[in-house]
N, C-alpha and C positions, 0 to 999 in steps of 0.2 A: 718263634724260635730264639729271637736274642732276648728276648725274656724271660725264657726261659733259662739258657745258659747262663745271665748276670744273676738269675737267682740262686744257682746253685755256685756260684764263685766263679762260674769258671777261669777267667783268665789269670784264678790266684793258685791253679794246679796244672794247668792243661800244659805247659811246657817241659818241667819236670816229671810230668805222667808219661809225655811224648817219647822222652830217654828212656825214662824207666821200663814201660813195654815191651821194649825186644829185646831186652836183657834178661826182663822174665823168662819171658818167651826163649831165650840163649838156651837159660839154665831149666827150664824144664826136660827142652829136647836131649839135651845131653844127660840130664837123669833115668831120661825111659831111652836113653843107649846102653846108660851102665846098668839098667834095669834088666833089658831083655837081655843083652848079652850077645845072642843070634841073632843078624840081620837077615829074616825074613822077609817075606811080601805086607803080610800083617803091620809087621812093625816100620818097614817104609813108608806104607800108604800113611799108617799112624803119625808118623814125622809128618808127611805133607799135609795131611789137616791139622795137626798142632801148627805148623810154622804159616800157615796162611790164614786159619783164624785168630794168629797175632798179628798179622799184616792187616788182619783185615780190618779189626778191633783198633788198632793206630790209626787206619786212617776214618773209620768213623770217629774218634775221640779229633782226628785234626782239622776233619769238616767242619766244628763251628767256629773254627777262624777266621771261615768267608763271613761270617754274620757279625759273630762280636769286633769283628777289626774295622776300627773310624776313617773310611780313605779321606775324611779332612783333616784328619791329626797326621805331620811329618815326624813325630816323634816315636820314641819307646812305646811299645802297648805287651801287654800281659808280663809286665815284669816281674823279675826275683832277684833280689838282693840277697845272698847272707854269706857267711862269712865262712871260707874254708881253710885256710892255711895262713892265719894273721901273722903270724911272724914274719912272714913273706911278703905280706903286703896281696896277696891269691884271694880273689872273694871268686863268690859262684854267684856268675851274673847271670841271666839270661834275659832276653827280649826278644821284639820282633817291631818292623816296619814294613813298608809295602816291598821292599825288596826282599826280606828273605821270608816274609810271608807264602810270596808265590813259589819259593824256591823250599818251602818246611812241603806247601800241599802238593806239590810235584813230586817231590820224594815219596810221600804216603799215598802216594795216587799211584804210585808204579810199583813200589815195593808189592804189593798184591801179585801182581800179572807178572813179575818174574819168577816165582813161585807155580801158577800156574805152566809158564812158560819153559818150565823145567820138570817138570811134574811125569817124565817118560824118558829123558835123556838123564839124567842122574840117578845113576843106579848102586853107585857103591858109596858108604858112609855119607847115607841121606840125614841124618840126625846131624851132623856134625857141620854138613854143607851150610845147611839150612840156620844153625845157632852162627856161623858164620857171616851167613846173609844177616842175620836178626844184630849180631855185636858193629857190624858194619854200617847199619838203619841208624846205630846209637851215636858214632860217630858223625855221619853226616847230616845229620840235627844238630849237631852239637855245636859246628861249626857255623850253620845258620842261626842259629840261639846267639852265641857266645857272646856277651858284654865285656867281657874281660880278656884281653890280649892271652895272659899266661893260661885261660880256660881253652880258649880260644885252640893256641897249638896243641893243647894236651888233645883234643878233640881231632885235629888233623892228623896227626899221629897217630889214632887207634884207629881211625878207617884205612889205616895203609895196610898194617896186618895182616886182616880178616882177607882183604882183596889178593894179598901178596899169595896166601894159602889158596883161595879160590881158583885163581890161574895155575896155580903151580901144582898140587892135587890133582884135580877135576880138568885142567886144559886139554890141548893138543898135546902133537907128537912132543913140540918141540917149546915145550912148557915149564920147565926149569929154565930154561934159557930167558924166556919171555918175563917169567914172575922176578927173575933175581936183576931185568935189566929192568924192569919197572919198581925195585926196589932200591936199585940203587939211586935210580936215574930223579925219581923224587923224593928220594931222604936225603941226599946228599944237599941240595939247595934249602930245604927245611930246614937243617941245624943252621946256617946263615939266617934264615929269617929270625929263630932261636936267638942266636945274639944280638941282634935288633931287637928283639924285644925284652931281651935282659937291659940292653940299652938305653931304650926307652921307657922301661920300668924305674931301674937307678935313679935317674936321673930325674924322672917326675916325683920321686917321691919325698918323703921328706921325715926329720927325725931317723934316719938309715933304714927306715921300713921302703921297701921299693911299694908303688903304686902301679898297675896296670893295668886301671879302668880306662874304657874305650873314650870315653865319656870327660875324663878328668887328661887325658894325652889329649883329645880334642881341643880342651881349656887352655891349654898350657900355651904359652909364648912359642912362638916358631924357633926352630931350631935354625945355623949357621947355613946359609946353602951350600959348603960343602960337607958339614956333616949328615943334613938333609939328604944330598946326592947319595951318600953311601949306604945310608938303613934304606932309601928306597929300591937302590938298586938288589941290595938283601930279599926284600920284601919281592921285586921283581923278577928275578931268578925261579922263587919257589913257586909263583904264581904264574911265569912262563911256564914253567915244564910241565905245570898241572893243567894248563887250557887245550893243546899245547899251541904256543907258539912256532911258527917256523923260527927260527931250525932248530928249535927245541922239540919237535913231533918226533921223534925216531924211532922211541919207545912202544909208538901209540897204536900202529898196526903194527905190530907183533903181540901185543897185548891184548888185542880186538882178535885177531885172527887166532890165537892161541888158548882164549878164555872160553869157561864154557859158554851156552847162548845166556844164562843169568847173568852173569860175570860181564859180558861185551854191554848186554841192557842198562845195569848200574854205570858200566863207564862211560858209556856214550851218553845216558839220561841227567845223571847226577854229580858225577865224580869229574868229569872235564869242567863242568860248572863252578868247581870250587874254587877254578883259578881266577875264573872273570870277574865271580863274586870275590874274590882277595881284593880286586882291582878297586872295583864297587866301595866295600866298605873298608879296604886300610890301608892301599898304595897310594889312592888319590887323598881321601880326608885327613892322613895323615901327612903328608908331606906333597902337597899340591905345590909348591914354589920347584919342587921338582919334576913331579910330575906335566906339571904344564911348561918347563923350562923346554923354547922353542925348539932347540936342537933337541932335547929328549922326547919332546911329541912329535915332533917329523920324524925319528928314529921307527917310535913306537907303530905310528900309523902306514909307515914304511913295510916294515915286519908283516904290519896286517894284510895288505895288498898283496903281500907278494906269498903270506899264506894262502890268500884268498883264490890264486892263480895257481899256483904252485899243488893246492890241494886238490882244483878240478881238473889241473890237467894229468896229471899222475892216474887222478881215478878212472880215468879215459882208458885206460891200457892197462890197466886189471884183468888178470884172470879169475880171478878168486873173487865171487860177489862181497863177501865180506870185509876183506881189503879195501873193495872199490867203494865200501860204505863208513871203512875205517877212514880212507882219504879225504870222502866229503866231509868228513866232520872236520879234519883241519881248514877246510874254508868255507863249513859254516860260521866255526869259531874264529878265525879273521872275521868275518863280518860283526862280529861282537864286540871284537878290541878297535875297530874301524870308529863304532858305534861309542863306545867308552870314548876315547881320546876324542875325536871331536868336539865332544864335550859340550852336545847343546840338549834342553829338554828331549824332543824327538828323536836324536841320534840315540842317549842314553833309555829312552823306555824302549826304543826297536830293538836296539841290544836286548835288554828284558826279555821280550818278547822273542827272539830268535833262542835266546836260552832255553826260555818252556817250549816253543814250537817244535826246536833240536832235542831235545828230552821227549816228545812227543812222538816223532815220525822217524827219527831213527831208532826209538824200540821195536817201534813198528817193524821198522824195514828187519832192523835183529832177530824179532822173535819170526817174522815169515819165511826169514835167511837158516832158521834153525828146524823150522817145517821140514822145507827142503831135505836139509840134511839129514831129520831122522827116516825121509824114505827113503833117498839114492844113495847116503853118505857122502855126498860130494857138495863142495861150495864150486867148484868153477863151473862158469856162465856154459862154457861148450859142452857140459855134461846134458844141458838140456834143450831145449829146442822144438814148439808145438807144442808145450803143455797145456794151455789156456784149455783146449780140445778137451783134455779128460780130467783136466782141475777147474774148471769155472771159478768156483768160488775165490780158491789162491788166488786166479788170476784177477779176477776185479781188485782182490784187498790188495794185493801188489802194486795195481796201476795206481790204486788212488793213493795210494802212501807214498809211489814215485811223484805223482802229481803235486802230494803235500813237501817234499822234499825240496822240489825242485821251484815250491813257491809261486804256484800256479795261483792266479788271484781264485776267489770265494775258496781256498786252504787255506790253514792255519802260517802255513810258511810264506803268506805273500806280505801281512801288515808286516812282520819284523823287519824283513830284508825292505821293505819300501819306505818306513821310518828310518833305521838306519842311512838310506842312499838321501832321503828327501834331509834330514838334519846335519849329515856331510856336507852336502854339496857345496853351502856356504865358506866354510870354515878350508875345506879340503876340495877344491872342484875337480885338479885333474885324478885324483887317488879317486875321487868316488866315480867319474869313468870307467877309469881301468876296473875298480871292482866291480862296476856294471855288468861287463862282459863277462864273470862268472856267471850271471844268470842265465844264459846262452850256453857257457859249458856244461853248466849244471842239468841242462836239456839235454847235453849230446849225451854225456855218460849215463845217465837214467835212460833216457829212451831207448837209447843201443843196448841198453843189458835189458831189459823188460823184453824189447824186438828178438833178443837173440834166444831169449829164457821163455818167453809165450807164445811167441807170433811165426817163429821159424817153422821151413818140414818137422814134422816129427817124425823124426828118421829114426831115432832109437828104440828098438824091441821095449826094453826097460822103463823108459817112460809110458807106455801104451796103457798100464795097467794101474798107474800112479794113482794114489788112494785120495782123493779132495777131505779138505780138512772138516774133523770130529766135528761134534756139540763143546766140548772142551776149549779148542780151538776158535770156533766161534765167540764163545764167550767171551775168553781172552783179547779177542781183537777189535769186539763189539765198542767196549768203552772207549777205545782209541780212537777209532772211527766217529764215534759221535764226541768226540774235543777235539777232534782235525776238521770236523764240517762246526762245530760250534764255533770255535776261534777265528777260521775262516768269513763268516757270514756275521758274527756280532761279536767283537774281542773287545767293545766298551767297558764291561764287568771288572775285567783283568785291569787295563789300561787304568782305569780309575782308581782303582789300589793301588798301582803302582804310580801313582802322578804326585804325589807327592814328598814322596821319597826321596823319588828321581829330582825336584824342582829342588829339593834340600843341597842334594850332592851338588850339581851344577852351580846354586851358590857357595856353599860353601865353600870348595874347589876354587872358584871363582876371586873370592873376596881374600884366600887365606895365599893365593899365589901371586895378587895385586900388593898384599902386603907384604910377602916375602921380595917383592920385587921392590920394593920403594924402600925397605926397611935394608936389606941386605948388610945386616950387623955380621960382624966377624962371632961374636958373643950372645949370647943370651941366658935370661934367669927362667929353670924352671922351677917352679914352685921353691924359690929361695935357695938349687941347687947354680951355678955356674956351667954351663954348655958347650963344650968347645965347638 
């Protein structure tokens, strides 16, 4: 297979193909909207096999990145250089390394199944949804690509959009409320990260052309630690509200419970991801003398813990299953930023790994969560009770996605959470304690809502007759199921792609904040500019 692939070029197209795809795919669907005119059944179903044989065609074109990608090279691979807005100093980078490698095939591995996953709950301006989902796919590629800082935000910016319309359209009741506070609440810290990176473009570059290769700000002399301090905390803002951070989360369930089940899939699998990966590749390599400055890493790993708690105990006293799965994701993602900040090989690839694993079993738990609701209409847990009885099937995929959730060892959710605690402990003993005992809560809130949702009387006339899920259905949950027992049972594959990405950053970070430390100039020259 990778002989094939290097014969035909691939890694001299395959990243710009990646974009370009669901943009095709945008503007098709939107053609045979303004074609038919009358949204029929015909021309719905027609939307949903146009918008999923481009999801599907993406992520075959992004499968052979497991082959051609070298897990011994920590560098750039399948790169593009050229040149798009010179006067500006704007080129169109793109690359990839073990980190956002598994963060491009995670995205192409899901975008499929939400598609499916909506395929009977989206019933009005299906052409439209669906060019949304596909302009959305373009962004958050784009973001994992990005070599270039100012490519970079343009990229973060057009996946907010697409998402903003998805909610706010297609949502709940109470869906303009939810879309315009998840608009505000992460545009408003992106234009700060904006001026950091005009910032940092300026400044690196030279002859008055600004420079904003990732690559060439990497190169440059460390900046003053308190100018340092200020673009990272820039960078930190837009990258808290996107993970989220406590008590930056507030957006985050009203926007899970509010969006359609596609819409919750994307932002619980891929889109809270953007933030950790911000972390990943440009809060820490970029200004590591801050990032590791003592009091801003107790800060940070502060934050994590107390998301980490604060998310499972919240999700305990849920009514609303989707709530209670919008709150675990605030303290799976603590375990993430737990994992980041510590800042050892193992802490940072379990991070990794809780990223895919969280992209993995919370679609899961989403698209079963949307099951549900297209038989009863209800997300709250007390609406059901004994269904296990006349759903089997749900019920099995339900347990074992609790199970995977909740990190149960031979599931996909137990290496992450046990690399992250096993690479803290060192660095962070009593915070990786205290985050310990989420795995404990993260039991009670999963087995109390499964107990209360399967295993209860079935008291209710209305559940008695509860239809067990299609061949559709099935399918859909098939491939999840078999990367929750895969990762579970042998996550060597992954781990190894990502091992030396990860061993990059930890030095790097390492070396550039030992030098900020011993160096700690009031001044510095970037590429022959002066830095205050």
């Amino acid at each position: 297979m990778e002989a094939f692939l290097r014969s035909v070029g691939y890694d001299n197209w395959v990243l710009p193909a990646l974009l370009l795809i669901p943009l095709a795919g945008a503007v098709i669907l939107l053609a045979m909207a303004q074609a038919a005119g009358t949204a029929d059944e015909s021309s719905k179903r027609s939307a949903r096999m146009v918008s999923f044989a481009t999801f599907f065609l993406e992520f075959i074109v992004s499968v052979g990145l497991w082959w051609t990608f070298d897990p011994a090279s920590a560098g750039w691979q399948a790169t593009i250089d050229k040149a798009w807005i010179p006067m500006w100093g704007i080129r169109f980078t793109l690359g990839l390394d073990g980190i956002s490698l598994m963060m491009i095939l995670l995205t192409t591995f899901i975008m499929p199944l939400t598609v499916l996953g909506s395929w009977t709950s989206v019933k009005s301006k299906v052409n439209t949804y669906y060019a949304m989902m596909l302009i959305l796919t373009t962004g958050m590629l784009g973001v994992f690509m990005a070599r270039d800082l100012f490519l970079f935000y343009v990229m973060w910016e057009v996946m907010l959009i697409p998402m903003y319309f998805i909610i706010g359209v297609w949502g709940g009741e109470r869906r303009i409320y939810a879309s315009i506070k998840f608009f505000i609440y992460t545009m408003l810290p992106s234009l700060l990260m904006l001026v950091a990176i005009l910032y940092l473009g300026v400044h690196a570059g030279s002859g008055g052309t600004p420079n904003f290769s990732y690559d060439n700000l990497l190169a440059t002399g460390a900046l003053s630690p308190k100018t340092a301090m200020w673009l990272f905390a820039a960078f930190f803002l837009a990258f808290a509200v996107k993970v989220p951070i406590f008590p930056f989360h507030t957006w985050l369930p009203d926007a899970h419970v509010e969006a359609p089940t596609g819409g919750s899939v994307v932002l619980a699998s891929i889109m809270l991801k953007m933030g950790t990966y911000g972390f990943l590749r440009f809060a820490l390599p970029l200004f590591p003398g801050a990032a590791m400055n003592p009091t801003v890493r107790a800060l940070m790993v502060t934050l994590a813990v107390i998301g980490i708690i604060y998310g499972a105990l919240v999700a305990m006293v849920q009514p609303d299953f989707k709530k209670l799965v919008a709150y675990s994701s605030v303290s799976h993602l603590g375990f993430v930023m737990l994992g980041i900040f510590a800042l050892t090989v193992q802490s940072v690839q379990g991070a990794l790994m809780i990223m895919i694993n969280h992209g993995i079993s919370t679609v899961a738990l989403f698209l079963l969560i949307g099951m549900m609701y297209e038989r009863r209409h209800s997300r709250a847990i007390d609406s059901y009770g004994g269904i296990a009885r006349v759903v089997p099937m749900f019920a099995a995929l339900l347990t074992l996605v609790s199970f995977s959730s909740i990190g149960l060892p031979a599931t996909n959710g137990f290496i992450g959470e046990f690399l992250v605690l096993i690479g803290s402990f060192k660095p962070y003993p009593v915070a990786t304690g205290i985050a310990t005992t989420a795995v404990i809560f993260a039991a009670c809130y999963l087995l109390w809502a499964i107990q209360r949702i399967l295993f209860n009387p079935l008291d209710k006339k209305e559940n008695e007759h509860m239809p067990d899920l299609n061949w559709r259905e099935i399918s859909l949950m098939a491939p999840l199921v078999v990367v929750i027992i895969w990762l579970g049972f042998y996550p060597a594959p992954v781990l190894r792609r990502m091992e030396g990405a990860s061993k990059a950053l930890v030095t790097r970070v390492e070396q550039g904040a030992a030098m900020a430390k011993t160096t700690g100039a009031p001044t510095v020259v970037l590429n022959g500019t002066e830095a205050p």
